[in-house]
C-alpha positions as CSV (number, residue, x, y, z in Angstrom):
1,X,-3.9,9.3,7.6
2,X,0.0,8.8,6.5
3,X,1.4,6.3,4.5
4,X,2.1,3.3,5.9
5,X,5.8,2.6,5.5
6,X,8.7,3.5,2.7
7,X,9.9,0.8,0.6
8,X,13.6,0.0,1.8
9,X,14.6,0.6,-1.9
10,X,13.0,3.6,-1.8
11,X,14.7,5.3,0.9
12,X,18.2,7.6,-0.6
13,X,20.9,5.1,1.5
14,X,19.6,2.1,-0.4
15,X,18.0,3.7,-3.7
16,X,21.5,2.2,-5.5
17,X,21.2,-1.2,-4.3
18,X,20.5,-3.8,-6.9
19,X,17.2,-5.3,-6.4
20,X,14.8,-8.1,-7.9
21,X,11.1,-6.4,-8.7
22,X,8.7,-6.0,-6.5
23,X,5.8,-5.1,-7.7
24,X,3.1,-6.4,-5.2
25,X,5.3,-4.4,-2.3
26,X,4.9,-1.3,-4.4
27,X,0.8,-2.0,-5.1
28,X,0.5,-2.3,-1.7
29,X,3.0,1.0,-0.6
30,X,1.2,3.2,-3.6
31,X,-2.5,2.3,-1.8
32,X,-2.1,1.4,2.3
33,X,-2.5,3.9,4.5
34,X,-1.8,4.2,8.2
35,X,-5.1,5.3,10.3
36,X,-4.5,6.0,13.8
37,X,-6.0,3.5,16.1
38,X,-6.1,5.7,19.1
39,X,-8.8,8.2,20.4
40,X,-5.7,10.7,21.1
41,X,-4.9,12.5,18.1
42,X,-2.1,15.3,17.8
């Protein structure tokens, strides 16, 4: 498993950009992951 996206706030072009809170978007980035969906795995 990998995580399943980056926060845009989080990535280093846009980490100085002012931004309201968000803290449901963070819950959900800290705990989602990404399982692969295919029977194909590299």
């Amino acid at each position: 498993t990998r995580p399943a996206w980056v926060l845009m706030h989080r990535l280093p072009a846009f980490r100085d950009v002012f931004r309201d809170p968000l803290p449901t978007a963070e819950f959900m980035e800290d705990r989602l992951v990404n399982i692969p969906s295919s029977v194909v795995v590299t």
